[in-house]
N, C-alpha and C positions, 0 to 999 in steps of 0.2 A: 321207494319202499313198495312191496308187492300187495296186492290187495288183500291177500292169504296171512299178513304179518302183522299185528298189532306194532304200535310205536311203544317205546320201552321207554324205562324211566333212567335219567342221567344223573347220577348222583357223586357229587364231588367233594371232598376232604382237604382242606387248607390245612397249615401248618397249629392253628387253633387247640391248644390242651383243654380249653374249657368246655365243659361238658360231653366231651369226646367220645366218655363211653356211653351216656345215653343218646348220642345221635347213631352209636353200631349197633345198640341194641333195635332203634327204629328201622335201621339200613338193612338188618338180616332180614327182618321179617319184611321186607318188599322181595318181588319175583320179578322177573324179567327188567333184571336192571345193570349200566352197566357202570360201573364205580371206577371215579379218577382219582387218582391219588397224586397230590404237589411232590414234590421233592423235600419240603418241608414236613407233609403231615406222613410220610414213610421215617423222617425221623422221629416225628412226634409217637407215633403210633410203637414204634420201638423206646421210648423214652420212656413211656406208661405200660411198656410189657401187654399188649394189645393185640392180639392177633384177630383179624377181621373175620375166619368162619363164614363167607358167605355162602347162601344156597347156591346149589350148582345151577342154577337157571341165571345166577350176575357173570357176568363180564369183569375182570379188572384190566384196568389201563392207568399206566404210568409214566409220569412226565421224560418226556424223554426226547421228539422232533423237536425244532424251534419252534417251528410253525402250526405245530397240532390238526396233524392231518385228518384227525378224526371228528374236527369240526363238521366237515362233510356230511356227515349221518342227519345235521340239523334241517341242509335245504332239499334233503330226500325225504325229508317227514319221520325219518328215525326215533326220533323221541318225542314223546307227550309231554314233557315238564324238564328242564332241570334244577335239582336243589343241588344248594350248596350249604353243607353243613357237616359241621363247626364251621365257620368263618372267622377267620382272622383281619384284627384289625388293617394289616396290611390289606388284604386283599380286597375290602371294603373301597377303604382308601383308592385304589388302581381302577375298580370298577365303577366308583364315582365320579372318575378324574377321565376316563374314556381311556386308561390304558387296557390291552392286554397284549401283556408279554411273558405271559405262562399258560400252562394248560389252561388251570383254572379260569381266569377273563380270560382266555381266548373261548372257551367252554361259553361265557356269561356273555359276550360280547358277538357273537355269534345266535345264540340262544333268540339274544333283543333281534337281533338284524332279520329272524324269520318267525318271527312273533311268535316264540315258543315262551310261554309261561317259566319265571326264575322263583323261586322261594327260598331265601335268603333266611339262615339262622345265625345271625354276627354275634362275635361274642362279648361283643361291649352292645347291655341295650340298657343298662339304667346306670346310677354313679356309684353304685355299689351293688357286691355282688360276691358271694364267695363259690369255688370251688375247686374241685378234685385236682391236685397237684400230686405230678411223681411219688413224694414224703408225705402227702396228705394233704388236708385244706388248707386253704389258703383266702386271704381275703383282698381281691381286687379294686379297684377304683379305676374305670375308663375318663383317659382325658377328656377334655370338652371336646377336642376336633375328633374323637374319636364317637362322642356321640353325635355330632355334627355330622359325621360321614354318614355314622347309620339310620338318622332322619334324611338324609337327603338322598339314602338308596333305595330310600321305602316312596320316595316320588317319583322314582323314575320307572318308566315302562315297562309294563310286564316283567315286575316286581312286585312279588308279595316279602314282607319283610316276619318272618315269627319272633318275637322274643323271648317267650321260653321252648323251654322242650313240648311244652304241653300245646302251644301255640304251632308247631314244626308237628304235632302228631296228629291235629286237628286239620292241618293241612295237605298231609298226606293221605289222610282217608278221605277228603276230597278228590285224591288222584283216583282212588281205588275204583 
């Protein structure tokens, strides 16, 4: 990274419908950021009729190498933080378990390995929980192991875990 260039903020979108549109509403209004999107949350984000609008100062990038070559930008000092939000249970799961074999953990698993700050908004944090579906609301229940996951992602390193949106905006104005 050039001394002249601030590090940007990395913000990624798993296949997660819950609360989706208020993590874009938070995502527009960040600058200099550069947005990943799964293969999952490009159909999500078409499911819900979503179009993402970012300012022209974000980046978008989509899953697409095996290997996510744009890891890279992490052991350059590229980015100051990355969040991931919506998170899906799945990808809770993968990132607890030490896989990455998607953008996304590769994004998180990489993030840990240069001690970049992750802030994580899972979309399972309590045992009930309703929201915004395609047809309208809808009312959730996360399994136990899926709260299990998201208590034990909230211990691991350079991991901040938010639980609500309000939690996820509190900790973006930290970034600021």
């Amino acid at each position: 990274m050039s001394p002249d260039r601030s590090p940007r903020l990395a913000w990624a979108i798993t296949g997660s419908g819950h609360f989706l549109k208020e993590c874009i509403v938070l995502l527009r209004a960040m600058s200099n950021t550069d947005v990943f999107l799964s293969q999952a949350a490009e159909e999500v984000l078409r499911c819900y009729h979503l179009p993402l609008d970012l300012p022209e100062s974000c980046r978008l990038y989509k899953e697409g190498a095996a290997s996510a070559p744009v890891v890279g930008r992490f052991y350059r000092g590229g980015y100051k933080a990355l969040v991931i939000a919506p998170t899906s249970s799945n990808t809770v799961a993968k990132m607890v378990l030490g896989i990455s074999d998607t953008l996304i953990t590769n994004l998180y698993a990489h993030a840990g390995k240069c001690r970049v700050d992750t802030i994580v908004f899972p979309c399972d944090t309590g045992s009930e929980l309703s929201s915004e579906a395609p047809d309208g609301m809808v009312a959730v229940y996360p399994r136990r192991i899926d709260l299990e996951n998201t208590r034990k992602l909230a211990e691991m390193e350079f991991t901040r875990v938010a639980e609500t949106v309000q939690d996820l905006a509190v900790e973006l104005d930290k970034l600021a």
